[in-house]
N, C-alpha and C positions, 0 to 999 in steps of 0.2 A: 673484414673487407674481402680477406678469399673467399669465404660462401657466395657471397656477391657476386666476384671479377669473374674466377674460373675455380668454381670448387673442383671440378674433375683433376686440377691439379696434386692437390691437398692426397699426400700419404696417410698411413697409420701415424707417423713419428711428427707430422704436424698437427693434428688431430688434437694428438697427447699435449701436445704444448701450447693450444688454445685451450685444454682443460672442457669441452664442448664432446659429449658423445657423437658418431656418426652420424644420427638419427638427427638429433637437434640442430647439428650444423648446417644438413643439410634442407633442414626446415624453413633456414633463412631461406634459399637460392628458391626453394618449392614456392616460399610464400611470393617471393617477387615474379617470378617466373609465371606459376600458374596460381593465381591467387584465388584464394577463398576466405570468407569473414571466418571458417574455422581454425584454416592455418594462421592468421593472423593472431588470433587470440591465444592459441598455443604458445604465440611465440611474447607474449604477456608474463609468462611465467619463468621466462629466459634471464636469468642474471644479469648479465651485461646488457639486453636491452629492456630491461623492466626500467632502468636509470634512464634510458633515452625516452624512452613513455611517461614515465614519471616527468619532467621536464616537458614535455611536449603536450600533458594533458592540464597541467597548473601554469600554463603558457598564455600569453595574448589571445584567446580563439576568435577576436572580434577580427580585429587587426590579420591574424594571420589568414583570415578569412577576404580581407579586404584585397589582401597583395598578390591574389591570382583570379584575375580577371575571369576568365571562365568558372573558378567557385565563385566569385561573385555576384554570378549572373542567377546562381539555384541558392543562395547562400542560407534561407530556410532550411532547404533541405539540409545542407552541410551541418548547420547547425545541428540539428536535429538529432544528425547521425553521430554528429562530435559526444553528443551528452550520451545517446546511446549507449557508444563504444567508451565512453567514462564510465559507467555504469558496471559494464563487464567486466572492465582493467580495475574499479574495483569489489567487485566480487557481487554487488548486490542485482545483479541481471548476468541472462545468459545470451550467448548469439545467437539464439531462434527466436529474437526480441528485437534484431538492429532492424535501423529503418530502412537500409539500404539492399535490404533480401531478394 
């Protein structure tokens, strides 16, 4: 949640105790901030949130597609991209392949 809130907060000595290199940590804050389908996928490989992707890619994609009215309006496309970005997370495509480029 600190990469999120306020990484600039975050010492060496908190770093250490989320077990997350500097680089990675703040990969989170880079992917939200300034986003890129490459920093996302990087962030695929991240331990603690390979679990949250995992869980989110063998999830409802019909339904969670349904319950935000603006994806529902392109929901093709969403899909599209959904299977895409499944593809990468896991391993058999890369991101110069999403539909969303």
């Amino acid at each position: 949640m600190a990469s999120i809130i306020n990484p600039k907060h975050m010492n060496n000595e908190d770093l250490k105790e989320c077990g997350l290199s500097k680089e990675v940590f703040f990969t989170y804050y880079d992917t939200l901030y300034k986003y890129s389908h490459t920093r996302l996928v990087n962030l695929f490989n991240v331990k603690p949130l390979k679990t949250l992707y995992e869980f989110f890619f063998n999830g409802p994609m019909a339904e969670m597609i349904k319950s935000e009215p603006a994806v529902c309006k392109n929901s093709t496309l969403y899909s599209e991209a959904f299977v895409d970005f499944l593809k990468v997370f896991e391993g058999t495509s890369d991101s110069s392949k999403l539909t969303l480029n």
